[in-house]
C-alpha beads as a LAMMPS data file, in Angstrom:
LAMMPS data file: protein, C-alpha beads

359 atoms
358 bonds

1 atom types
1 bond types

-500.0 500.0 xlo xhi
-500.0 500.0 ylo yhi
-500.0 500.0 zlo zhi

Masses

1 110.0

Atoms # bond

1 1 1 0.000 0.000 0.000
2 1 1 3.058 2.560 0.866
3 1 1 4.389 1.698 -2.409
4 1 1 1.493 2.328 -4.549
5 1 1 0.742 5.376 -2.417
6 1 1 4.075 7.361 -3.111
7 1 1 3.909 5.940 -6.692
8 1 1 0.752 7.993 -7.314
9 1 1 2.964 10.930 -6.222
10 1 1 5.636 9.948 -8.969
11 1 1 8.210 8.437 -6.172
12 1 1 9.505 5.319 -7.154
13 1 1 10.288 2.825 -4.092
14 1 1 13.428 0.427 -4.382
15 1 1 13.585 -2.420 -1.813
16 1 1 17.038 -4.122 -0.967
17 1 1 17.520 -7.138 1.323
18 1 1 19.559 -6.250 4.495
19 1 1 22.814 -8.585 3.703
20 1 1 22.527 -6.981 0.146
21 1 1 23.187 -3.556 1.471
22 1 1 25.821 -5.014 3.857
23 1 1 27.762 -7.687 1.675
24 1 1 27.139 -6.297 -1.787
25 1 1 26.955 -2.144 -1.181
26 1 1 28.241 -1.329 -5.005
27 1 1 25.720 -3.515 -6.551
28 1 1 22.902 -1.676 -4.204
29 1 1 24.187 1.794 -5.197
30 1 1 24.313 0.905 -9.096
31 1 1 21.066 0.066 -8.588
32 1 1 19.643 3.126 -7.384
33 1 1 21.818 4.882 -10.299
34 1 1 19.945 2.533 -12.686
35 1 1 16.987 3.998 -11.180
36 1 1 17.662 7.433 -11.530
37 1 1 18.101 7.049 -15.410
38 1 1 14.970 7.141 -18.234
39 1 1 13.374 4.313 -18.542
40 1 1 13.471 2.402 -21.802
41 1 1 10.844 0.082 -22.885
42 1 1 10.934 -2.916 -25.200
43 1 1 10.454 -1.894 -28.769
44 1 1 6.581 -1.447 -29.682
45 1 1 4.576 -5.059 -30.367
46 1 1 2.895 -5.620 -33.909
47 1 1 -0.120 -4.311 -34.021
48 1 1 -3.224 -7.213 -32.763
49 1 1 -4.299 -9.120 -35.363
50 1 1 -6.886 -10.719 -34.033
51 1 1 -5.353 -14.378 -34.155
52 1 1 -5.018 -14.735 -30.165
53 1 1 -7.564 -16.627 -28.119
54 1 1 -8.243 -12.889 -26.188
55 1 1 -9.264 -9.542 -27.873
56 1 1 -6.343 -7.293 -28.411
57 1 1 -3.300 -10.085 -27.981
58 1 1 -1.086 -11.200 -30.758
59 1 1 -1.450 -15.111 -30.512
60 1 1 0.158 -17.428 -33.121
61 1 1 0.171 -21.051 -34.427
62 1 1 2.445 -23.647 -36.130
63 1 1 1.637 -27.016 -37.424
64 1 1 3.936 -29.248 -39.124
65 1 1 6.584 -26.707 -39.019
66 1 1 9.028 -27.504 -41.505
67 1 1 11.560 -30.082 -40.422
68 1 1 14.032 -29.447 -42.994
69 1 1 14.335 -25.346 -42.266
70 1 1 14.689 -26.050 -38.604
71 1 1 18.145 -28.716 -39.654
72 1 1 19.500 -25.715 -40.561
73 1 1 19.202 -24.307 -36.960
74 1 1 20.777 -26.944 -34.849
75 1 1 23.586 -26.392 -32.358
76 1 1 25.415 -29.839 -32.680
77 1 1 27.850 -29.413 -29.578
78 1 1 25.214 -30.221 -26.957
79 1 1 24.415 -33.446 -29.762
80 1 1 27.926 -34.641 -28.912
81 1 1 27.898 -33.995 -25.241
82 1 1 24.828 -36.291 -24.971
83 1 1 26.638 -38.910 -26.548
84 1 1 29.371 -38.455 -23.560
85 1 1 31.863 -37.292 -26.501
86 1 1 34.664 -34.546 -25.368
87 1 1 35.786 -31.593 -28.154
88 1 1 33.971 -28.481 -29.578
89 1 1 32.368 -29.235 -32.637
90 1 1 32.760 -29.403 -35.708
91 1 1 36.631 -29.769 -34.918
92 1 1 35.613 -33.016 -33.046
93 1 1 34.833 -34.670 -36.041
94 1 1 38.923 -33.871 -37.511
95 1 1 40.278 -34.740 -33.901
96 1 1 42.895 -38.061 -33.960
97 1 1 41.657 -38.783 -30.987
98 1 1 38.021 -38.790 -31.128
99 1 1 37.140 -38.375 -35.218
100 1 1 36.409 -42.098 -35.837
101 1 1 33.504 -42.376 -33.384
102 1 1 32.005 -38.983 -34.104
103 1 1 32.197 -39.001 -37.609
104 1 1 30.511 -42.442 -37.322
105 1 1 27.936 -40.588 -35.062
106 1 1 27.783 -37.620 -37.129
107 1 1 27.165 -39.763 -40.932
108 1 1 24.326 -41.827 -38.911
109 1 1 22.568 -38.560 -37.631
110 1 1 22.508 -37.098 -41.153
111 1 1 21.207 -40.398 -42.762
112 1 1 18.717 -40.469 -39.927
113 1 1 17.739 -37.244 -40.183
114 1 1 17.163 -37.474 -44.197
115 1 1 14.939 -39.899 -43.639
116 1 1 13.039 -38.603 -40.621
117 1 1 12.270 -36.076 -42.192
118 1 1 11.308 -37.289 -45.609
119 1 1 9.097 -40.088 -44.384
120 1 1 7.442 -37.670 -41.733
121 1 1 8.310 -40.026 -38.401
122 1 1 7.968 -36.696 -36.090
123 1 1 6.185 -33.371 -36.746
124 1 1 6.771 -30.158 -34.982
125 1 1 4.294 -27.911 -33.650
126 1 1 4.591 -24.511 -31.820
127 1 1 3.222 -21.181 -30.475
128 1 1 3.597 -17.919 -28.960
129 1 1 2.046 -14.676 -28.324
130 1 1 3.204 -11.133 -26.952
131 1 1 0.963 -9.184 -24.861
132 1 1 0.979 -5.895 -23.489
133 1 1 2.937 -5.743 -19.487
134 1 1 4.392 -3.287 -17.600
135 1 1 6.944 -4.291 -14.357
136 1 1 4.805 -3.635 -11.251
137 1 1 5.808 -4.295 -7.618
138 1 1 9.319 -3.958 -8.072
139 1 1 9.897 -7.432 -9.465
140 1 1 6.883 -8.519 -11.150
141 1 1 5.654 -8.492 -14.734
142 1 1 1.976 -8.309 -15.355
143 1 1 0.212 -8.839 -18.667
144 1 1 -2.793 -6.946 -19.925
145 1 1 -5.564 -8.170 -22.115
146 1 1 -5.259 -4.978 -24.250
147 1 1 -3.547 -1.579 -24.555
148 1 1 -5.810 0.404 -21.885
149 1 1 -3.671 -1.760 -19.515
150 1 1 -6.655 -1.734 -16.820
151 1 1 -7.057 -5.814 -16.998
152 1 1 -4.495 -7.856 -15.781
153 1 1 -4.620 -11.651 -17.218
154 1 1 -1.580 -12.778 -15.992
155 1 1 1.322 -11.714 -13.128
156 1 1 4.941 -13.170 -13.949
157 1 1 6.924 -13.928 -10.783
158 1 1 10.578 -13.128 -10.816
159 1 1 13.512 -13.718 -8.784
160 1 1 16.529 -11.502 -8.306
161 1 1 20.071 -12.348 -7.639
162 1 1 21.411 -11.317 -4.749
163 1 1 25.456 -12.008 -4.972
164 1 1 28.727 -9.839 -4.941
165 1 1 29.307 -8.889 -8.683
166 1 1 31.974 -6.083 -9.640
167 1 1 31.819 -2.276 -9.321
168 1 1 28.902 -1.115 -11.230
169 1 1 26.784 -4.461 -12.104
170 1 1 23.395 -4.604 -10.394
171 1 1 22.041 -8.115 -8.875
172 1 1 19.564 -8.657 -11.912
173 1 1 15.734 -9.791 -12.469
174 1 1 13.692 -10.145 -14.887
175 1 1 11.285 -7.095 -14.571
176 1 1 14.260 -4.882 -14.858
177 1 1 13.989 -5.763 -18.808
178 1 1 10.624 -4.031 -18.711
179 1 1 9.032 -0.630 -18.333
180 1 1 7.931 0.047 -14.946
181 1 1 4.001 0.710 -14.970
182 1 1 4.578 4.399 -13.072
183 1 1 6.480 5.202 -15.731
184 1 1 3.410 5.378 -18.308
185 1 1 5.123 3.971 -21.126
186 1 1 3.802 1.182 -22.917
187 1 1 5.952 -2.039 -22.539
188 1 1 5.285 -5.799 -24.016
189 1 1 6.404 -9.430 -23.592
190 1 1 6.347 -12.541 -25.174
191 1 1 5.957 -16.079 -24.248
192 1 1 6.729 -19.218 -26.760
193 1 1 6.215 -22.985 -26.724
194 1 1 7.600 -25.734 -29.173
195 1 1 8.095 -29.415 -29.731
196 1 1 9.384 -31.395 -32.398
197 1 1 8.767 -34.371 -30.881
198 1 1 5.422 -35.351 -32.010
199 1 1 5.074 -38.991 -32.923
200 1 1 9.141 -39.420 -31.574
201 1 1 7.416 -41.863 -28.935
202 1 1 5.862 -44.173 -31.200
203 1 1 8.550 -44.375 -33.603
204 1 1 10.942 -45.022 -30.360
205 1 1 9.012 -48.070 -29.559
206 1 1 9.140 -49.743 -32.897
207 1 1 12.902 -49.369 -32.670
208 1 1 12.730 -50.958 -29.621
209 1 1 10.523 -53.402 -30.651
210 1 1 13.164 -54.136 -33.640
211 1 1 16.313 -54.209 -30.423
212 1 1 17.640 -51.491 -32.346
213 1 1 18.209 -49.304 -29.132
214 1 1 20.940 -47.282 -30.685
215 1 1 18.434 -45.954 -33.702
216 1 1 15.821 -45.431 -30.724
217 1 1 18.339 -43.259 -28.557
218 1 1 19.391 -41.897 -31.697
219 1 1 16.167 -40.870 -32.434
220 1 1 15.891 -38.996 -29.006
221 1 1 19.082 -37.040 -29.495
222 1 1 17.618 -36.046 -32.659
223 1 1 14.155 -34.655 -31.355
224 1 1 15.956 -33.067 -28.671
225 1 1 18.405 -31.208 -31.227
226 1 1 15.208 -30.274 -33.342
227 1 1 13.015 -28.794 -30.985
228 1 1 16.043 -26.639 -29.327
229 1 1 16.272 -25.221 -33.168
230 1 1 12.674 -24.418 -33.498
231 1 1 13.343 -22.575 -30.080
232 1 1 15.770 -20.856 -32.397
233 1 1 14.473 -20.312 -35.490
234 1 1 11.523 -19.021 -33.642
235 1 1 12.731 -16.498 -32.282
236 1 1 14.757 -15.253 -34.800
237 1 1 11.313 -14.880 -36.753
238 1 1 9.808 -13.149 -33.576
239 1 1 12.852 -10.704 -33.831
240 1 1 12.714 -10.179 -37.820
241 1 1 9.204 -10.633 -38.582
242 1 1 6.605 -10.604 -36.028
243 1 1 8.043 -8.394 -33.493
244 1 1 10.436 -6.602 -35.568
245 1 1 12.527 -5.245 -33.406
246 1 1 15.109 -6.718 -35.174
247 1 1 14.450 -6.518 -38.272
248 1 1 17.330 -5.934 -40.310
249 1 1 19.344 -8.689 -37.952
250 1 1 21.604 -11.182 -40.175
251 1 1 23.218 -13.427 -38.149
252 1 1 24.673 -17.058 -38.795
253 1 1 23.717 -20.190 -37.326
254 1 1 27.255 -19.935 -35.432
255 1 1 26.214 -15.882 -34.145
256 1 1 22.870 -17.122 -33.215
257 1 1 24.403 -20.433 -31.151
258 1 1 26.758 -17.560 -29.409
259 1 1 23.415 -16.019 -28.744
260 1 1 24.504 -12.334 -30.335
261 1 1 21.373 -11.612 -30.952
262 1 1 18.886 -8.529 -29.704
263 1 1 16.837 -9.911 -26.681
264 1 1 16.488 -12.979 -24.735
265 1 1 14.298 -15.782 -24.147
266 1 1 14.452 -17.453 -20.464
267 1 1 13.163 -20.461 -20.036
268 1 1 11.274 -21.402 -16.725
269 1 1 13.209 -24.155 -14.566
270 1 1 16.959 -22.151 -15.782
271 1 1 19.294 -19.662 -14.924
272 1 1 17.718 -16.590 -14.764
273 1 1 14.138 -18.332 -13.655
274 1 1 14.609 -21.690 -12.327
275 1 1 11.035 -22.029 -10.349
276 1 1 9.239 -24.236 -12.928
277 1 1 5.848 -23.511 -11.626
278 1 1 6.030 -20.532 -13.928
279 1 1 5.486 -22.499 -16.857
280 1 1 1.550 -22.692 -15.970
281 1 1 1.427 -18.902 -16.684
282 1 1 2.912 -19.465 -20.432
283 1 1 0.162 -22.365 -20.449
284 1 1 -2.381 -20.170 -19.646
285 1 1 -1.643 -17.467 -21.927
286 1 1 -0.783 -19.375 -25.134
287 1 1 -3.020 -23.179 -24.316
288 1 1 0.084 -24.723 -26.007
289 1 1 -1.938 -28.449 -25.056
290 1 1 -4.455 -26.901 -27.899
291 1 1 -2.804 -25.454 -29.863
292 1 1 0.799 -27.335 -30.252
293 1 1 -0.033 -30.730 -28.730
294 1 1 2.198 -29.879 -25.483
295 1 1 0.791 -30.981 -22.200
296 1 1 2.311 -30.106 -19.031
297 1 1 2.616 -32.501 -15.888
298 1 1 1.980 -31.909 -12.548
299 1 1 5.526 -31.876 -11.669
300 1 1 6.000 -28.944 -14.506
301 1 1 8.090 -31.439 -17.359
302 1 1 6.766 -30.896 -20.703
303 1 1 5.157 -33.672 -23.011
304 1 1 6.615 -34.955 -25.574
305 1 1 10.154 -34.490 -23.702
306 1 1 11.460 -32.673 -26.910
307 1 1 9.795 -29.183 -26.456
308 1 1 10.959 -26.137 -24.839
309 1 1 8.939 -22.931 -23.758
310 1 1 9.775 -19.637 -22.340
311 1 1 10.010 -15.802 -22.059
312 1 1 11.069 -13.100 -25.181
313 1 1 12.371 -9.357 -23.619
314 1 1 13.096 -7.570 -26.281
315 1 1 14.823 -4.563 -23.894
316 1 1 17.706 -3.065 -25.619
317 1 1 19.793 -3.776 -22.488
318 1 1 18.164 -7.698 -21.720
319 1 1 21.097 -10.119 -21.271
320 1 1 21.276 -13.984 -20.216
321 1 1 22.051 -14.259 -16.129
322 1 1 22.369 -17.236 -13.272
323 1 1 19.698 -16.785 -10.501
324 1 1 22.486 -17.652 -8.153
325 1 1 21.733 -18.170 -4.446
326 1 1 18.667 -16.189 -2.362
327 1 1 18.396 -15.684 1.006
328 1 1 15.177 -16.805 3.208
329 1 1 13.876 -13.404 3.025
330 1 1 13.501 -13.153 -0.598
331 1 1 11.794 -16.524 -0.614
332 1 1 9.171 -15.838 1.799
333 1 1 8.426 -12.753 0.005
334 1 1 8.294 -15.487 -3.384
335 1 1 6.207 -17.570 -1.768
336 1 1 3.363 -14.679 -0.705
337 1 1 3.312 -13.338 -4.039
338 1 1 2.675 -16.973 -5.154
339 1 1 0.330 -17.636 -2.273
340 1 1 2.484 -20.583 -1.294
341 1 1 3.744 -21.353 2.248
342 1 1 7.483 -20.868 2.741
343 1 1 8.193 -24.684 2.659
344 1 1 6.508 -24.799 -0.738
345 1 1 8.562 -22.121 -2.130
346 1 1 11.652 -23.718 -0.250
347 1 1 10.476 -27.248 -2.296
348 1 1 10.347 -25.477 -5.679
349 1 1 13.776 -23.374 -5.068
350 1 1 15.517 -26.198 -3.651
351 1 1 18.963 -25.347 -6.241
352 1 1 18.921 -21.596 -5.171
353 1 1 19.069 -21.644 -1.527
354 1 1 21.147 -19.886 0.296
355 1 1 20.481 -21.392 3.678
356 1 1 19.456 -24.541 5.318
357 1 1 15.842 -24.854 5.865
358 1 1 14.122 -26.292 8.878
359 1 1 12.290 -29.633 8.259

Bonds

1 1 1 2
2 1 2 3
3 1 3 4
4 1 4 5
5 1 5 6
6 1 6 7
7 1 7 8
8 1 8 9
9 1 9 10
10 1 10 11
11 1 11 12
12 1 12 13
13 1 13 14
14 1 14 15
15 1 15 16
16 1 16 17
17 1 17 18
18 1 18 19
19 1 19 20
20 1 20 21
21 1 21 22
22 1 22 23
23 1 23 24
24 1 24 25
25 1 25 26
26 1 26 27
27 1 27 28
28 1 28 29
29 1 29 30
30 1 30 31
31 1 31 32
32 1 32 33
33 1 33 34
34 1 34 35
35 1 35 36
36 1 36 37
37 1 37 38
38 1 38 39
39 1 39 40
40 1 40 41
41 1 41 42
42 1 42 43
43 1 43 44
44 1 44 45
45 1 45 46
46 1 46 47
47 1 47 48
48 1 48 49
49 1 49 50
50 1 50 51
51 1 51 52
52 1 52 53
53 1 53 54
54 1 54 55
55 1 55 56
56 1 56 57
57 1 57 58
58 1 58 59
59 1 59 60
60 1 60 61
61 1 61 62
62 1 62 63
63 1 63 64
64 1 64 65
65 1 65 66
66 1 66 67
67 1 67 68
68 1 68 69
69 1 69 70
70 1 70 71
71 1 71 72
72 1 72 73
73 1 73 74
74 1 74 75
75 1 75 76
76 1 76 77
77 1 77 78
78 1 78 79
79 1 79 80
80 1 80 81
81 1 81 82
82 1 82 83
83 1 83 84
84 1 84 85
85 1 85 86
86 1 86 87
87 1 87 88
88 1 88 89
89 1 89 90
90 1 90 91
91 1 91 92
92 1 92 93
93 1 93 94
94 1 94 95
95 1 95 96
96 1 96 97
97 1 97 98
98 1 98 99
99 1 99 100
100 1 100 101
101 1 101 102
102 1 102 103
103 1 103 104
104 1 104 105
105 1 105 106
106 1 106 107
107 1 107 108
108 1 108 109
109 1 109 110
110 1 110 111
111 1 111 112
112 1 112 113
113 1 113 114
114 1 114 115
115 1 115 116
116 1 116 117
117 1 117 118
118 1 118 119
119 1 119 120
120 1 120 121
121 1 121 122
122 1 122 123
123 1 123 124
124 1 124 125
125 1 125 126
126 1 126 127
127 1 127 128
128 1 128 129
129 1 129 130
130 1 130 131
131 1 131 132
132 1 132 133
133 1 133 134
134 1 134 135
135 1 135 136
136 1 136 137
137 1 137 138
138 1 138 139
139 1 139 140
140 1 140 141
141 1 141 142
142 1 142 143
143 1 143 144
144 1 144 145
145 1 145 146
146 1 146 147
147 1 147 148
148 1 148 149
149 1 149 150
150 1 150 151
151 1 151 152
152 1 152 153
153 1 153 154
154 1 154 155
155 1 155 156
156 1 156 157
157 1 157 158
158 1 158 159
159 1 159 160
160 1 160 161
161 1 161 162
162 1 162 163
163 1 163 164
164 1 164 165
165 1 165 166
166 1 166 167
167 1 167 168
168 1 168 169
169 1 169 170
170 1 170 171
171 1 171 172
172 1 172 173
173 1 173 174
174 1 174 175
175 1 175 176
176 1 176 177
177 1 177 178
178 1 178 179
179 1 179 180
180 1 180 181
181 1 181 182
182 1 182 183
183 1 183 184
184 1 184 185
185 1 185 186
186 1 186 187
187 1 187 188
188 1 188 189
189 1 189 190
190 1 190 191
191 1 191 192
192 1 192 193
193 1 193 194
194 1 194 195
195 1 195 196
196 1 196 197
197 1 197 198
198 1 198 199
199 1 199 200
200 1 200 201
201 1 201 202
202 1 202 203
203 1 203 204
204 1 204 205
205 1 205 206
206 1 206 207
207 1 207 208
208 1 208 209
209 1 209 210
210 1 210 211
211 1 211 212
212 1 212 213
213 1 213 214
214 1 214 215
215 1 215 216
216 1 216 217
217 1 217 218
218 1 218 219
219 1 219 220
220 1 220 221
221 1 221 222
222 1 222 223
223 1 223 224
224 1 224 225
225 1 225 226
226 1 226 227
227 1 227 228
228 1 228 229
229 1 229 230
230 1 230 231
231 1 231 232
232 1 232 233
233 1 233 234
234 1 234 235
235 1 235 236
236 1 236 237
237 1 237 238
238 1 238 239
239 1 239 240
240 1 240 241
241 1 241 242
242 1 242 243
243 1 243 244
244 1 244 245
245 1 245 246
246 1 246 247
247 1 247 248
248 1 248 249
249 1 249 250
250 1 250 251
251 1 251 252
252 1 252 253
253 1 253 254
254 1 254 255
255 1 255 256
256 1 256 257
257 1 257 258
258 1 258 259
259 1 259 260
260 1 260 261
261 1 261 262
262 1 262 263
263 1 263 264
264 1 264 265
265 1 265 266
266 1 266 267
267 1 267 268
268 1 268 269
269 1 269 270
270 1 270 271
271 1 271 272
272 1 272 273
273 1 273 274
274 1 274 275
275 1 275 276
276 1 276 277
277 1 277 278
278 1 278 279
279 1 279 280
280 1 280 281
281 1 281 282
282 1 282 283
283 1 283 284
284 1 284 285
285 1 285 286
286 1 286 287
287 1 287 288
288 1 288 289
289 1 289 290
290 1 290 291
291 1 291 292
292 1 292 293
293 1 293 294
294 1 294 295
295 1 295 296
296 1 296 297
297 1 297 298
298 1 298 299
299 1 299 300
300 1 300 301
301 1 301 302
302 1 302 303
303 1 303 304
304 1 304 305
305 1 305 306
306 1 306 307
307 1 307 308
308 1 308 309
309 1 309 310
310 1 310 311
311 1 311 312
312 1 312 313
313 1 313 314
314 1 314 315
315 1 315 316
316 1 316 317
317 1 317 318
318 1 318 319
319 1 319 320
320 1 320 321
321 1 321 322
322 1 322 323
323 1 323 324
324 1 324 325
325 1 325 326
326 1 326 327
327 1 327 328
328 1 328 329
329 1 329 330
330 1 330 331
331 1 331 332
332 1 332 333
333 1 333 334
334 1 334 335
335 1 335 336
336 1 336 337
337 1 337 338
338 1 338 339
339 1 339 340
340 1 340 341
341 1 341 342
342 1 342 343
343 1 343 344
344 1 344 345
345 1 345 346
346 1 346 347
347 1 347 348
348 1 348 349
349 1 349 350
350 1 350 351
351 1 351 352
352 1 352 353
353 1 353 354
354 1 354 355
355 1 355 356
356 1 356 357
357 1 357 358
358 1 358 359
């Protein structure tokens, strides 16, 4: 209440745990300088089109994405790591001491891949949508159902770090990537689910079925690789095309891989969010079971395995960060935003803790 009070009076509050001040004073006072200066929001959304399941949100839809464009998109390295094989890629395929086995690995990925994709054994779906939001209660996000901004249809809850960094570099969240609702300027987010592993389970079986375990796996890796590059390819078209706040970007596969693109896209359940929960929010704006074939369990994993989902900032300034640990008092003040009690915050955040909590 004191904080919307002296915001209606134009004074904007900034709240900083007690060993923040204490342990990490520099980060604290390059806060309050990052407060002082303009605020920037995101680049303006596309104009609604009408497509989204609400009035006044830009909602889309992909079936049967093409499986050949999205080849072009994978980032092979984590491929190799899967396979437990050491060396940066593609060099790992030239390397004396591992080039036999990967290049063995690498010719039966291709041949698979030819012929996934040209007899149709998995299909890729996706969606995702960008809505009108504004940061609100310091590290919040909500989303609007249109531009008056007077209906709130969803509230993302965000975490921020709280460790030592060097002179000048804030302890980071989330909302800092968009405008804060005082401010009056008109912000937006966007939110993205995608799978390419449609019809990967029943294909699986029949290799199983054969004792071909190595094509099943095989299979897995692949589905996995494919879905991470719709993630991609995605976004790059949210950037360049539906957004456009990027339009003229032209970036390699390599650049993209090295993320050196504009924006972001967190996923819930990593680095910079890690409480999976979240996820039901991105369910509940985009309906990805409906629309994409992408159910979510009760323990927050995502069916089929191969899918990903998460977050677009388009902020100028938005850049990739690790959560890191928190302190009890920023996860009791998690858990009443959530309406959880602090043990079921404490379950959820089990990674990030910075302390030892009571059983």
């Amino acid at each position: 209440m004191r904080s919307k009070l002296l915001a209606q009076h134009g004074i904007k509050v900034l709240r900083f745990w007690n060993d923040e001040v204490l342990k990490s004073t520099e980060s604290v006072l390059a806060a309050i300088w990052d407060a002082l200066q303009p605020a920037r929001p995101s680049p303006p959304a596309p104009p609604p089109v009408g497509e989204g399941r609400q009035a006044l949100q830009y909602v889309k839809v992909f079936k049967d994405y093409p499986l050949a464009e999205l080849r072009e998109y994978i980032d092979w390295q984590p491929f190799f790591i899967a396979w437990e094989m050491k060396g940066k890629f593609p060099e790992i395929l030239n390397n004396p001491a591992t080039s036999e086995p990967a290049r063995k690995l690498w010719a039966d990925a291709q041949a698979m891949l030819d012929r996934l994709i040209a007899e149709k054994w998995i299909r890729a779906n996706g969606v995702f949508g960008l809505f009108p939001a504004n940061a609100v209660d310091h590290d919040d996000v909500a989303i609007y159902a249109d531009e008056t901004r007077t209906v709130e249809t969803a509230r993302l809850r965000n975490l921020r770090q709280q460790g030592e960094h060097r002179v000048g570099v804030p302890n980071r969240c989330l909302a800092d990537y968009v405008a804060p609702k005082e401010t009056g300027l008109h912000d937006y987010v966007g939110a993205f689910a995608v799978t390419a592993g449609l019809g990967c389970k029943e294909k699986v079986e029949a290799f199983k079925q054969a004792n071909d375990d190595y094509s099943a796996i095989l299979l897995e890796s692949l589905a996995d690789r494919l879905a991470e590059a719709f993630a991609e390819r995605l976004h790059q078209r949210v950037r360049k095309e539906f957004w456009g706040h990027a339009a003229d970007e032209q970036l390699s596969n390599e650049e993209l891989i090295a993320e050196q693109y504009a924006g972001i896209r967190p996923a819930p359940g990593y680095a910079a969010c890690p409480e999976h929960t979240e996820k039901a929010t991105i369910w509940a704006l985009l309906d990805p079971e409906h629309a994409a074939g992408i159910t979510l369990t009760e323990s927050m994993a995502m069916w089929p395995g191969a899918s990903v989902s998460g977050w677009y900032y388009a902020h100028p300034d938005a850049q990739y960060f690790v959560l890191g640990r928190i302190n009890k008092e920023q996860v009791a003040s998690y858990a009443e935003r959530k309406g959880w009690t602090l043990q079921q915050a404490e379950k959820w955040l089990a990674p990030n803790l910075g302390y030892e909590p009571e059983d």
